[in-house]
C-alpha positions as CSV (number, residue, x, y, z in Angstrom):
1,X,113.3,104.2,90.7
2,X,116.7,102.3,89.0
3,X,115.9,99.2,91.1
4,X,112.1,99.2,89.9
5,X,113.3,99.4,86.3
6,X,115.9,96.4,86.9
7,X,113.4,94.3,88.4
8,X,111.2,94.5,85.2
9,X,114.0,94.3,83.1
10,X,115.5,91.6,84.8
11,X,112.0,89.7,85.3
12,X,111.4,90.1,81.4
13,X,108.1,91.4,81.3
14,X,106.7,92.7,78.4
15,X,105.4,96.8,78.2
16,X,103.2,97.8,75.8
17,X,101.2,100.7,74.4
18,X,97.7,100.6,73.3
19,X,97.1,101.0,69.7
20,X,95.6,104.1,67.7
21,X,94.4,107.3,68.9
22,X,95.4,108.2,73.2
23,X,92.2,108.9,74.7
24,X,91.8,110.8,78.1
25,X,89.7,111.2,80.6
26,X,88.7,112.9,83.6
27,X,86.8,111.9,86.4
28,X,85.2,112.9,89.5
29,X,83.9,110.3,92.1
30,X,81.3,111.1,94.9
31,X,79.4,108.9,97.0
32,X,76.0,109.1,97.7
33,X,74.8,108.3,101.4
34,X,72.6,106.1,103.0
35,X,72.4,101.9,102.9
36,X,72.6,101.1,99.4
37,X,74.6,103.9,98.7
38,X,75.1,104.0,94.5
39,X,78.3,105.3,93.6
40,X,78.5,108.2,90.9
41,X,80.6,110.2,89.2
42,X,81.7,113.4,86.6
43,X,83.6,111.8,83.4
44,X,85.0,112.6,79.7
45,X,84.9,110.8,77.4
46,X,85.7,110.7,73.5
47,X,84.8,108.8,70.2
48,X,83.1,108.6,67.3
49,X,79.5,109.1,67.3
50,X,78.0,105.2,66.0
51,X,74.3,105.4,66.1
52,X,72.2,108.4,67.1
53,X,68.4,109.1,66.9
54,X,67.2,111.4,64.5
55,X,65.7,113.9,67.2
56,X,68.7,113.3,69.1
57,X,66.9,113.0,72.2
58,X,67.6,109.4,73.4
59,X,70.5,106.2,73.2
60,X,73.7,107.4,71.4
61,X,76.4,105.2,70.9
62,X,79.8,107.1,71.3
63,X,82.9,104.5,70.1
64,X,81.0,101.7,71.7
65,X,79.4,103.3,74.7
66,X,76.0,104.1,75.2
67,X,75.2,107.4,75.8
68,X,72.0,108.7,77.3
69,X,71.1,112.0,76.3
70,X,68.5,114.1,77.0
71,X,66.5,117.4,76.3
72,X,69.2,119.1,79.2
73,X,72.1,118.0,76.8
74,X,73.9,120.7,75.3
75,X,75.2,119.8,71.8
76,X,77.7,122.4,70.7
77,X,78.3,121.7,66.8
78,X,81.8,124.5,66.3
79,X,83.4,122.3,64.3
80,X,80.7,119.9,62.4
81,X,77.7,118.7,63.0
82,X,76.9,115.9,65.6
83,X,76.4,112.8,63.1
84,X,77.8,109.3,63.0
85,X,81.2,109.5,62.3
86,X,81.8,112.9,63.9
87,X,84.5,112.5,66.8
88,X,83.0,113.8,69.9
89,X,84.3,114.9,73.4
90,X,81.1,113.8,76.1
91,X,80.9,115.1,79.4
92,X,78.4,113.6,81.9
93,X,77.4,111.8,85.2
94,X,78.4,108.5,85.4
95,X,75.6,106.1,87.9
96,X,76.3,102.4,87.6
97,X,76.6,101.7,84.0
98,X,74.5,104.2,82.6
99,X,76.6,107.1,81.1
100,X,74.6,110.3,81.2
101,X,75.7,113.7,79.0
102,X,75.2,116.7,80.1
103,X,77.3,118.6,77.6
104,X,78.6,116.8,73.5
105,X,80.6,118.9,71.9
106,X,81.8,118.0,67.9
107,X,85.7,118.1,68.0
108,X,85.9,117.1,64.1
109,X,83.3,116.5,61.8
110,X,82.5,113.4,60.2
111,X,85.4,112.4,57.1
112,X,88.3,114.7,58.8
């Protein structure tokens, strides 16, 4: 590991952190068979809730992600209510680009 860190060192290259709040995430890939095959997966992820229909039911839009959520979506609301500017955790299934939640839960609410 010494001779890794002297080659970067020694080739001068720049290391840098991201910004702001560290955001985490899990994931879980599986593959789907058959020709075609689409991949999917099991993911986190967090934010601040941006838009969100008044039923609920519908687009979300979680720190610049779209969120599909449906009647199956469980919204637990501990610590605030689900509104935009609430900071959210957002588990779902992942299929192409289409984020899908299966569970939101409220981590802060909105102005904390």
């Amino acid at each position: 590991m010494r001779n890794v860190a002297a080659v970067v060192v020694a080739c001068g290259l720049p290391l840098s952190l991201p910004a702001g709040p560290a955001q985490a995430s899990e994931e879980r890939y599986e593959r789907e068979g058959g020709h075609g095959a689409s991949e999917h997966y099991e993911s986190k992820y967090y934010g601040a809730v941006e838009k969100m229909p008044k039923d609920r039911i519908g687009t979300w839009v979680v720190k610049g992600r779209e969120i599909v959520v449906t009647k199956d979506t469980r919204i637990k609301e501990e610590h605030g209510r689900a509104e935009p500017g609430a900071y959210v955790e957002v588990e779902g299934t992942v299929v192409g680009k289409s984020f899908t939640a299966h569970k939101i839960e409220v981590k802060r609410s909105k102005g904390r």
